[in-house]
Structures are given as structure tokens and as C-alpha cells.
C-alpha positions in Angstrom: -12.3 41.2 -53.7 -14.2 37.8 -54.1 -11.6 36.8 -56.7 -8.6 37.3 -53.8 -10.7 35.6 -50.8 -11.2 32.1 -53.2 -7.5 32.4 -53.5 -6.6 32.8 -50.3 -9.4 29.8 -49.2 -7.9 27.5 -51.9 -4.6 28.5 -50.8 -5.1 27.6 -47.1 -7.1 24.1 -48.2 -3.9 22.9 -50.4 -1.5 23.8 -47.7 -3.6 22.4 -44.5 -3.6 18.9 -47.1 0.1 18.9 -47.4 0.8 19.1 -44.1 -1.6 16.3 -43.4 0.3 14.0 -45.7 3.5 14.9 -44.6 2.3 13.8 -41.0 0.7 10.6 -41.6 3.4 9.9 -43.8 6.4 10.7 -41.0 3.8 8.7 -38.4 4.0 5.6 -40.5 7.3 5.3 -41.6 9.0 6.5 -38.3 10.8 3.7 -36.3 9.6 1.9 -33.9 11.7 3.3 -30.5 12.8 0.7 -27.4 11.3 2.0 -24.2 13.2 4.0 -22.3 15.8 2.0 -20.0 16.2 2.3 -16.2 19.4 0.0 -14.7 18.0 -2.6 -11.6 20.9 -2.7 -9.4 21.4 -6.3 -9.3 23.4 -9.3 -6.4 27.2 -8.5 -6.8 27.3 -5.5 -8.6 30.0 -3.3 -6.5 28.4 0.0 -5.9 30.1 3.3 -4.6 27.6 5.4 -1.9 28.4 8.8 -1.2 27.0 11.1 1.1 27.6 14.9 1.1 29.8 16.4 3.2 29.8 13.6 5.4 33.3 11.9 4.0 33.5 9.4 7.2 30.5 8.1 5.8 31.4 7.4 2.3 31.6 3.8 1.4 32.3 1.4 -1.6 30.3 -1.9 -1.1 29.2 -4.8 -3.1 25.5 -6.1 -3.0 25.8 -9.4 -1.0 23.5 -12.7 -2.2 20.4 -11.1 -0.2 20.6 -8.0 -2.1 21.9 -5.6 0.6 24.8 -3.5 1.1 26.5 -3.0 4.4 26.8 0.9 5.0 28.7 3.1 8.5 25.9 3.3 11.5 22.5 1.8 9.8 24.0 -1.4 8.8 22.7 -3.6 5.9 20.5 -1.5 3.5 18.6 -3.8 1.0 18.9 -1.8 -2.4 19.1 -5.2 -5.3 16.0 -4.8 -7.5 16.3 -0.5 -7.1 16.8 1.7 -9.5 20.1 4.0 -8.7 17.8 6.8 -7.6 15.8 4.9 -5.7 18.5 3.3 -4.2 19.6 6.9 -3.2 16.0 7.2 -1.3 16.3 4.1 0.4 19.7 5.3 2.1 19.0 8.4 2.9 15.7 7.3 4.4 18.1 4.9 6.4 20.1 7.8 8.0 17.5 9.7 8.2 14.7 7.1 10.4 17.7 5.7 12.5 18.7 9.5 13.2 22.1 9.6 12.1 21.5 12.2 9.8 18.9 15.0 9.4 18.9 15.9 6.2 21.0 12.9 4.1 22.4 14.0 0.7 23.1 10.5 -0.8 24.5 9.7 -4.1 24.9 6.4 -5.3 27.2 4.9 -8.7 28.1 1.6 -10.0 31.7 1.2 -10.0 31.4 -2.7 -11.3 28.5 -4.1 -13.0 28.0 -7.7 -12.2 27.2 -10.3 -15.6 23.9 -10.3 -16.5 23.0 -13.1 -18.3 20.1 -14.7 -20.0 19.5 -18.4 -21.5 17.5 -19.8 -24.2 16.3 -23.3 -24.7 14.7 -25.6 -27.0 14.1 -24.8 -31.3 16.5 -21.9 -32.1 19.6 -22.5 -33.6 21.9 -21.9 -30.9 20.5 -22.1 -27.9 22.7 -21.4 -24.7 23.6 -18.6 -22.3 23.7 -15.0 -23.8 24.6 -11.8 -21.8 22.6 -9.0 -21.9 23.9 -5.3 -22.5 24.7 -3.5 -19.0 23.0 0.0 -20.7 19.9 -1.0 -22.6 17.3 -2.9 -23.1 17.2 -6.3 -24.9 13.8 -8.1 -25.7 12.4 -11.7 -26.7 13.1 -11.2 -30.1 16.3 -10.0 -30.4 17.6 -12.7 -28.2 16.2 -15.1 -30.5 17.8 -13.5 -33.5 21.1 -13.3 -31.5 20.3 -16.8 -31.0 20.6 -18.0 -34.5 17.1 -17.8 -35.7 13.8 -20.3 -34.9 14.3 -23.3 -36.5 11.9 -25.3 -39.2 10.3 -26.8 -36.2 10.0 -24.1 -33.7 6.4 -22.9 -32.5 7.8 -19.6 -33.0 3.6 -18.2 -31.7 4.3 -19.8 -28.0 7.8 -18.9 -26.8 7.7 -19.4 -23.1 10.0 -17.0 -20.3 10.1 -18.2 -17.0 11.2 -15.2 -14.5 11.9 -15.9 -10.7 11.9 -12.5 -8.7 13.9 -11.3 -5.7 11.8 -13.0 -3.5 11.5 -16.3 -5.3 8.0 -16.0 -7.0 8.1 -17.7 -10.1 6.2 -15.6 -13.2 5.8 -17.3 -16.7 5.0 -15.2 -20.1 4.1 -16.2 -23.6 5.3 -14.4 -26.5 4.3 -14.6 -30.2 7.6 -14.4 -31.1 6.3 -15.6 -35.1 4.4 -12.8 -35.1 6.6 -10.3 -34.5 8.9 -11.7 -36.9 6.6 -11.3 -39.2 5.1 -8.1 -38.7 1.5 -9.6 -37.7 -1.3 -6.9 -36.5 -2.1 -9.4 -33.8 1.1 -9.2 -32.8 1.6 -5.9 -30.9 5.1 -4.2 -30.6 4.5 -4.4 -26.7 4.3 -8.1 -26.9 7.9 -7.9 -27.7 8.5 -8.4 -23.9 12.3 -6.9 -22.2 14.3 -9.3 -20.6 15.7 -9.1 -17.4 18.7 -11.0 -15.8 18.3 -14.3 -15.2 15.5 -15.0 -17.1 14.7 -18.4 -18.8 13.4 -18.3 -22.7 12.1 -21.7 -24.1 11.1 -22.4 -27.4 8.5 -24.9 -27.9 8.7 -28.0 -30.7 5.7 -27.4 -33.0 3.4 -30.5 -33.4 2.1 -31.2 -36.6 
């Protein structure tokens, strides 16, 4: 009886190890994923708002250079800067407060995305205007890779990104863009900041 319970001990030791290998192992080789990504409606995209069962109401409309939409009844709706769902919210809130509507089923859909670009200045190897995909992310880094690489002279540790909102406030960032290139702990994968349109990247001269 002894001899079959050290068995069964040893047994369950070598097996609870395996496993323990098997998940550090999957932990530290899996891939780093992109946070998920959620489309800003954005000035002249075209967008299509339907409401249910209210066809009279329906409306395709592009966002104007203040960011709103004109819609039946309630007028302009600001929705640039919203995500689609939220957009839907904001409508339905719309009909709903200017009591047009009691109980607003809105959906809304991009029928035309409008460009969405970013630039990048200063030491990469071809700097310029790049546009950013309509459906996913796209960070710091990657825009530097797309833009031919840092060159010899590039402080890689102090690349700059000027961002000027909706309402004109003016943000700056600075990533270690070196870093991440190079896989440095100090260097944390959230760093890698996600660019939004319109947003400035400039790549500083190292001084030696």
C-alpha cells in the first residue's frame, strides 16, 4: 500500500512540473498582441444613420469641419471623436431629449472613411506623410520602420508626437523608440504609443 501511494505522489509531482514548464514556456514565447482597436469617427468621413422603423428618419450625412452631422428634427449632432456605438447613444439621446422619439433604435455605419494620415519628420530615412490603416491600429514604431528606419544620427530614445485634439489642445509625448527597437527592459511594450490621425512624429538629431 505504501509502495502504490509514493507512486502515485511521485506521479502527481512530475506531472504538476510539466505543466509548469509548458506554461512559463508558452507565457514567454507567446507574441506580443496590439490592443484591441475601436474606429474614432473622424471630419468628413460620410456616415449612414438609421433609425428603426422610423424610414422618414433615415439619413446618409457627412461629418462637417466641426465634427457634426446634420440629422431630420434635432438638427446638428456632434459625433467626430465617437466611437460608432457611442455615436449611436448620442443620437438616440438626441431624439429622445428633444422628444421626437420615445424610445430611439439608432444604428449608425461608415459608408466612406475619410484619409487618415500621419507625418513624420526629422532623422528617419524617409520622412513624409504616411496613411494609417482604416481598421487597426498603428504605433510609433512601426511608422518609423515604414519610414525607412532611424538613421546613424537619429536620437532614436527621444522621438517626439505632437497631437492637437478636437478642441484644439495641443498634447506632446516622448517615446523611446531605440528601446523598443531593441528590446530594452526599460523600454515597456506600452511605450510603444498608437497613433491617431493627424498626428505629428519628430525625430530628434543626436548631439554628440
Amino acid at each position: 500500500m505504501n509502495h502504490l501511494l509514493r507512486r502515485f505522489i511521485l506521479s502527481f509531482f512530475t506531472l504538476a512540473l510539466a505543466l509548469s514548464c509548458v506554461s512559463t514556456a508558452s507565457a514567454q514565447g507567446a507574441p506580443e498582441e496590439k490592443p484591441n482597436f475601436i474606429y474614432k469617427l473622424t471630419v468628413t468621413d460620410r456616415v449612414r444613420v438609421t433609425i428603426f422603423q422610423e424610414d422618414e428618419l433615415n439619413e446618409i450625412a457627412r461629418i462637417d469641419a466641426r465634427g457634426n452631422i446634420n440629422l431630420k428634427l434635432v438638427g446638428e449632432v456632434r459625433v467626430a471623436g465617437l466611437s460608432v456605438s457611442e455615436a449611436q447613444k448620442v443620437i438616440e439621446a438626441a431624439y429622445r431629449d428633444g422628444r421626437y422619439l420615445r424610445n430611439p433604435q439608432v444604428t449608425v455605419s461608415v459608408e466612406d472613411y475619410a484619409p487618415r494620415e500621419v507625418s513624420i519628420q526629422g532623422q528617419v530615412k524617409a520622412p513624409g506623410r504616411y496613411l494609417l490603416p482604416i481598421e487597426s491600429t498603428f504605433s510609433v514604431l512601426e511608422l518609423v520602420t515604414k519610414a525607412g528606419g532611424l538613421t546613424d544620427i537619429a536620437k532614436g530614445s527621444a522621438v517626439v508626437i505632437t497631437r492637437i485634439s478636437a478642441d484644439g489642445k495641443k498634447t506632446t509625448m516622448t517615446v523611446d523608440v531605440d528601446g523598443l527597437i531593441r528590446g530594452k527592459k526599460s523600454a515597456k511594450s506600452s511605450d510603444n504609443l498608437m497613433l491617431e490621425p493627424g498626428d505629428i512624429v519628430y525625430v530628434p538629431e543626436s548631439i554628440i
